[in-house]
N, CA, C and O atoms as a CHARMM CRD file, in Angstrom:
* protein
*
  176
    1    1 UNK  N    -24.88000 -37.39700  78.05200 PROA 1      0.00000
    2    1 UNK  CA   -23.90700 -36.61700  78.84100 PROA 1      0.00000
    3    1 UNK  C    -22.53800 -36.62100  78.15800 PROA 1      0.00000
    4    1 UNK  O    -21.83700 -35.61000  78.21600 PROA 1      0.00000
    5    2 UNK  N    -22.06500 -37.89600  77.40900 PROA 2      0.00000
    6    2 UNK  CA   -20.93000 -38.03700  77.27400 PROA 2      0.00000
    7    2 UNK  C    -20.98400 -37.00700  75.93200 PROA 2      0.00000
    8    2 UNK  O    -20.18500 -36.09400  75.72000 PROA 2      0.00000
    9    3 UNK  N    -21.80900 -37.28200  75.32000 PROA 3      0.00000
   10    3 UNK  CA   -22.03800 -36.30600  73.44100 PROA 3      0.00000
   11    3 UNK  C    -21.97700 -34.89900  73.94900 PROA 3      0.00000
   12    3 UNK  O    -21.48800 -34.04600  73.20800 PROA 3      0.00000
   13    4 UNK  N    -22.38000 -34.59600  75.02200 PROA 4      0.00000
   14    4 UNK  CA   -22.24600 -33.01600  75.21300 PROA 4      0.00000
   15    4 UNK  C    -20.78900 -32.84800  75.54700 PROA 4      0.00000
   16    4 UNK  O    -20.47000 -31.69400  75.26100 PROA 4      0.00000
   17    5 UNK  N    -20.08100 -33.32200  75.88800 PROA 5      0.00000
   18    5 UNK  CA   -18.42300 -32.99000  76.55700 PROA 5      0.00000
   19    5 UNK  C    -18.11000 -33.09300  75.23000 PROA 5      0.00000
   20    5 UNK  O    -17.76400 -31.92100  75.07900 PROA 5      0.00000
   21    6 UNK  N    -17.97500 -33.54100  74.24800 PROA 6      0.00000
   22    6 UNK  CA   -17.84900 -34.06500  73.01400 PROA 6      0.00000
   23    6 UNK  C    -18.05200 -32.87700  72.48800 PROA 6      0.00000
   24    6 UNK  O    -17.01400 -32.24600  72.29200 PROA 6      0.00000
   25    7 UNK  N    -19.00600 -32.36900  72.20000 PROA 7      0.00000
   26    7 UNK  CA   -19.73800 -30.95800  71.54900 PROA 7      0.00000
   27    7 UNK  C    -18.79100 -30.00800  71.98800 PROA 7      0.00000
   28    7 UNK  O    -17.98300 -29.41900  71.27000 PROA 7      0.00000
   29    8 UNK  N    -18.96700 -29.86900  73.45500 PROA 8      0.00000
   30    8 UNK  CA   -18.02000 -28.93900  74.02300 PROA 8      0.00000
   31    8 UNK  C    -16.76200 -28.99100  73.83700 PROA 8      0.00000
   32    8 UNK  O    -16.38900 -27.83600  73.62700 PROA 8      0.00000
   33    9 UNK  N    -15.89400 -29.70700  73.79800 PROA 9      0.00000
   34    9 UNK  CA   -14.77300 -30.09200  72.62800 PROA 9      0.00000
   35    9 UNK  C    -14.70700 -29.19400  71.87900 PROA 9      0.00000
   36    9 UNK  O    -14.23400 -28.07300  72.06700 PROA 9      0.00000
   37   10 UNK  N    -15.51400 -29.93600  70.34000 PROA 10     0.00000
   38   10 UNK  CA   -15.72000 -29.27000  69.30800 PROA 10     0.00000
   39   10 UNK  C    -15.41900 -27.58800  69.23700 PROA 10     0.00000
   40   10 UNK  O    -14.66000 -26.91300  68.54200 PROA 10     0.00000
   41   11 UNK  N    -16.65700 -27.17200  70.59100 PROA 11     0.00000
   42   11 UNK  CA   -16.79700 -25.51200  70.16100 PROA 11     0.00000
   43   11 UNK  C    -15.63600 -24.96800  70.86100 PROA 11     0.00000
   44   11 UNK  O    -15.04700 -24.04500  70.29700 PROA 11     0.00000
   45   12 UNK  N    -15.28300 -25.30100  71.78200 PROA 12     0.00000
   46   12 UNK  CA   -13.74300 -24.89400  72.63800 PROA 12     0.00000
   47   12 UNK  C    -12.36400 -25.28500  71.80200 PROA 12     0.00000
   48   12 UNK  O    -11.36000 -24.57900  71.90100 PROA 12     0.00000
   49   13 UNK  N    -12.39600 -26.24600  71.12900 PROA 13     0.00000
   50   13 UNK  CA   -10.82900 -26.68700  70.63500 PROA 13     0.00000
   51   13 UNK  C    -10.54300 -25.32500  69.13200 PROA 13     0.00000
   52   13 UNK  O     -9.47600 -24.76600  68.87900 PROA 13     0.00000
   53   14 UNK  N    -11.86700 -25.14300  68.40900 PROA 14     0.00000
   54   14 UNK  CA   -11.34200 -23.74000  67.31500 PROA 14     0.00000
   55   14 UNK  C    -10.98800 -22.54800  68.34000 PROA 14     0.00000
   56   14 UNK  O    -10.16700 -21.63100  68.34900 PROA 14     0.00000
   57   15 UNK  N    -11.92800 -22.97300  69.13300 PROA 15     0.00000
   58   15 UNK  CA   -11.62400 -20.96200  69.51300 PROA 15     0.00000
   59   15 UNK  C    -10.28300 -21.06800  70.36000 PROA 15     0.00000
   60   15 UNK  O     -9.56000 -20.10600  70.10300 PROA 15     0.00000
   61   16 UNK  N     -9.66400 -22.03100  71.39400 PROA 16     0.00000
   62   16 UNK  CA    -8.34600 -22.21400  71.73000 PROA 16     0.00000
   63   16 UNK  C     -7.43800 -22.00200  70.74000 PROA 16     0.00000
   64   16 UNK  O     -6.63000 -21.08800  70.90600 PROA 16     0.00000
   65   17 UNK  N     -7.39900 -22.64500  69.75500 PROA 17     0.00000
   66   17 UNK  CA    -7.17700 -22.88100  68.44200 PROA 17     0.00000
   67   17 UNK  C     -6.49400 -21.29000  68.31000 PROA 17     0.00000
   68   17 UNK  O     -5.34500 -20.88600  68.49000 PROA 17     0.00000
   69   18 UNK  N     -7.64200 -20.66600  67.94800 PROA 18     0.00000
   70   18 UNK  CA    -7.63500 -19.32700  67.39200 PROA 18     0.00000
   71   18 UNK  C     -6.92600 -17.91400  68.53400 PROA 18     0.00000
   72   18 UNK  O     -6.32600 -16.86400  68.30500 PROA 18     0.00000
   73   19 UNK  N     -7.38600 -18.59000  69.73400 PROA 19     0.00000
   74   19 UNK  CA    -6.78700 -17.59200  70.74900 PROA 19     0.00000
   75   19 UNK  C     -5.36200 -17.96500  70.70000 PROA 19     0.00000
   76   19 UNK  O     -4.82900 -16.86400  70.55900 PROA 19     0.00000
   77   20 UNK  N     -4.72900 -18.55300  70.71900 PROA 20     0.00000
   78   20 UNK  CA    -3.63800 -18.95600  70.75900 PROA 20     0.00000
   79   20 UNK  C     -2.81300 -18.28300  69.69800 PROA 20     0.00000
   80   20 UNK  O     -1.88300 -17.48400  69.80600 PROA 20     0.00000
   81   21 UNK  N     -3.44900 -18.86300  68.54500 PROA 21     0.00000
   82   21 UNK  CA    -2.72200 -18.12700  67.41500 PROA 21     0.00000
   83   21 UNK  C     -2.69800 -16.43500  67.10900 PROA 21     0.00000
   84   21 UNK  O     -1.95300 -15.92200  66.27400 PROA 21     0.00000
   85   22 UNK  N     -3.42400 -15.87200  67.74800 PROA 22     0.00000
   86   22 UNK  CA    -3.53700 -14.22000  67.78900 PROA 22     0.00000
   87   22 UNK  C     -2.30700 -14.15800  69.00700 PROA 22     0.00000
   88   22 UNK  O     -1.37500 -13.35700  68.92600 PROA 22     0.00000
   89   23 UNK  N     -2.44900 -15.06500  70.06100 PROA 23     0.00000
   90   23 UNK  CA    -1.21800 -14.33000  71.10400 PROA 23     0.00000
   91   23 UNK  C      0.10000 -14.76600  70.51200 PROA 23     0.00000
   92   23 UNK  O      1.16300 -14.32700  70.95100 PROA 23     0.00000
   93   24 UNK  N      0.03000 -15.68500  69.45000 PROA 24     0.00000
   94   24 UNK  CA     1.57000 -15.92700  69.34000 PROA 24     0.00000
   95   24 UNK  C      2.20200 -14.90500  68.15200 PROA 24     0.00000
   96   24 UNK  O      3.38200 -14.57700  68.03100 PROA 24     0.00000
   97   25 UNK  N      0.63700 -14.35600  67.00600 PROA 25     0.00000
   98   25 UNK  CA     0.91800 -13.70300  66.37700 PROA 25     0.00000
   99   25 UNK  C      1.09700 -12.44800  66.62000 PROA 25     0.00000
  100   25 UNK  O      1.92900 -11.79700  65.99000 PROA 25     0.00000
  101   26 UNK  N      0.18600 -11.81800  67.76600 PROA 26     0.00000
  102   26 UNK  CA     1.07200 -10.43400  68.43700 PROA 26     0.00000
  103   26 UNK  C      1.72600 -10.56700  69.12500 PROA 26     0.00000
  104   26 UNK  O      2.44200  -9.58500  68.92700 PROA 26     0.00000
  105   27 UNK  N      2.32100 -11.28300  70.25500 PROA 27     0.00000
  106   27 UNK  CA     3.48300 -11.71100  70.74700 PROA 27     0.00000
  107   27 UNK  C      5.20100 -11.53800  69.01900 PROA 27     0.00000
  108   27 UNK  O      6.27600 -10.99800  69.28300 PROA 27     0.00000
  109   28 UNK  N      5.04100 -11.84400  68.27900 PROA 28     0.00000
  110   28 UNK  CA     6.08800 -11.98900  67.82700 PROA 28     0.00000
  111   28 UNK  C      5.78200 -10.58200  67.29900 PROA 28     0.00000
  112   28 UNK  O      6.62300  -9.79800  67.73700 PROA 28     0.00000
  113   29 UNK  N      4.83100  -9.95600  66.47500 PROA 29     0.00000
  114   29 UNK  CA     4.84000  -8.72900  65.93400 PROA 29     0.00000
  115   29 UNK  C      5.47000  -7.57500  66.97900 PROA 29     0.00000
  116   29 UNK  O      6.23400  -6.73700  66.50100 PROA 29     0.00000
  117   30 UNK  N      5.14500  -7.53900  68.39700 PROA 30     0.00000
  118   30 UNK  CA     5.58100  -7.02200  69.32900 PROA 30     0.00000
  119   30 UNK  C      7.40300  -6.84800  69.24400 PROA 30     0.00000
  120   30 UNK  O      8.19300  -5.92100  69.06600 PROA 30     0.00000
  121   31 UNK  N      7.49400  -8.63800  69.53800 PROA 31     0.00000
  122   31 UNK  CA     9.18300  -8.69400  69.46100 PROA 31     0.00000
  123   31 UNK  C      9.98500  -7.92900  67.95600 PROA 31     0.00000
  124   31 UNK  O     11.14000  -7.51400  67.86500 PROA 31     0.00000
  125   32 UNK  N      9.12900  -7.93900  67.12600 PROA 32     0.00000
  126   32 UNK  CA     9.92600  -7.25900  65.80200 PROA 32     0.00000
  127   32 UNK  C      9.95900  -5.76600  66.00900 PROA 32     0.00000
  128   32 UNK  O     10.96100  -5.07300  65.82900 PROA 32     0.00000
  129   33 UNK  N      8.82300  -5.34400  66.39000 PROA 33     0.00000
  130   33 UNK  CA     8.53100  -3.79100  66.46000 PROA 33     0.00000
  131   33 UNK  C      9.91500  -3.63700  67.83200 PROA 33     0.00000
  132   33 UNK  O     10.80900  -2.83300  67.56900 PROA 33     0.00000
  133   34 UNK  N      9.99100  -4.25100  68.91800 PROA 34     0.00000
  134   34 UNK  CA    11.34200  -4.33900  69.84900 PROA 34     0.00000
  135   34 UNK  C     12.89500  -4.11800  69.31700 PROA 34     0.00000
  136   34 UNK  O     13.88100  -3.43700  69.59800 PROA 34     0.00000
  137   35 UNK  N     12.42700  -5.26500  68.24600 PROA 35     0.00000
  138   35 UNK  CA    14.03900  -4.63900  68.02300 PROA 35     0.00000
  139   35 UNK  C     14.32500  -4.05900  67.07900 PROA 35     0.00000
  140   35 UNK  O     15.45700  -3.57700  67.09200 PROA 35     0.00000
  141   36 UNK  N     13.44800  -3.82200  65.81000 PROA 36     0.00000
  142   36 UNK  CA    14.05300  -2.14700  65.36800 PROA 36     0.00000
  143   36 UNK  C     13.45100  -1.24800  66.19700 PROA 36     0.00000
  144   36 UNK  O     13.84200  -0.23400  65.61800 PROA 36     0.00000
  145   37 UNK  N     12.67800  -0.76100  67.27800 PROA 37     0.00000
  146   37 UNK  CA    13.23800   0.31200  67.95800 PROA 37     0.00000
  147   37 UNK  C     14.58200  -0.13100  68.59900 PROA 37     0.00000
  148   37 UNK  O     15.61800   0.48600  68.34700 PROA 37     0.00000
  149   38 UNK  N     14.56400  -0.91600  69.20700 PROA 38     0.00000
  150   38 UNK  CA    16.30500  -0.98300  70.02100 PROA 38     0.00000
  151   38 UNK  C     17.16800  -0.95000  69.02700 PROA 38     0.00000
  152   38 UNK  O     18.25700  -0.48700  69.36600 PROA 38     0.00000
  153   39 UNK  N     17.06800  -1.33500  67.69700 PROA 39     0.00000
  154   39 UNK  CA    18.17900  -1.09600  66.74700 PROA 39     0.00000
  155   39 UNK  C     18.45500   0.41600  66.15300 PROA 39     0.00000
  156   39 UNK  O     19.47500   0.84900  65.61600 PROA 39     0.00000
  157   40 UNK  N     16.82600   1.27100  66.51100 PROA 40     0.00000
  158   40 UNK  CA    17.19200   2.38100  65.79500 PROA 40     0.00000
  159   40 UNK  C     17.68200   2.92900  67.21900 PROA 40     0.00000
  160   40 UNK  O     18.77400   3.45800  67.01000 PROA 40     0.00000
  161   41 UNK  N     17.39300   3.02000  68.40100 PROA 41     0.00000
  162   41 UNK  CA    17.79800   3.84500  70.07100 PROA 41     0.00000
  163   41 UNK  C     19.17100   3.96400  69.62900 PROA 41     0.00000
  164   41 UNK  O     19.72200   5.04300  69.41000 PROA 41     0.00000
  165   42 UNK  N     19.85500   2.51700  69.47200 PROA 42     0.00000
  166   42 UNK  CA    21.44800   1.86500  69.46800 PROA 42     0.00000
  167   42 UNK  C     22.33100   2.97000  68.21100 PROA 42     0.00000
  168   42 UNK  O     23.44600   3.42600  68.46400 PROA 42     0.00000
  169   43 UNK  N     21.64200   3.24300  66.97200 PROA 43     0.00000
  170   43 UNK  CA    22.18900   3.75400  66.14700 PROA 43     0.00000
  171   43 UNK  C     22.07800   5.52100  66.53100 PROA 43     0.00000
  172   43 UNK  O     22.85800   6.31400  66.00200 PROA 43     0.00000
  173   44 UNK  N     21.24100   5.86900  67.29500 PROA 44     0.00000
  174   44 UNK  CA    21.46200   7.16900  67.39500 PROA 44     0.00000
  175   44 UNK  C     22.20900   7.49500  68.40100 PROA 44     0.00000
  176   44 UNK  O     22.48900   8.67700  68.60400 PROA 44     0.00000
């Protein structure tokens, strides 16, 4: 019982891992694409 929570670990901690890192990496791509549009709105 205990080796399976263990396992389950294993296969859950990459893919957290990995989900995480896609939301933080479109999360910030988002914020860049934000502010050059607000920088280009501001200049026209």
């Amino acid at each position: 019982y205990k080796r399976k929570s263990v396992e389950d670990i294993s296969i859950y901690f990459p893919m957290i891992c990995i989900m995480s890192f896609l939301i933080y990496f479109t999360a910030s791509y988002l914020a860049k694409n934000w502010i050059l549009i607000l920088a280009t709105s501001l200049k026209q």
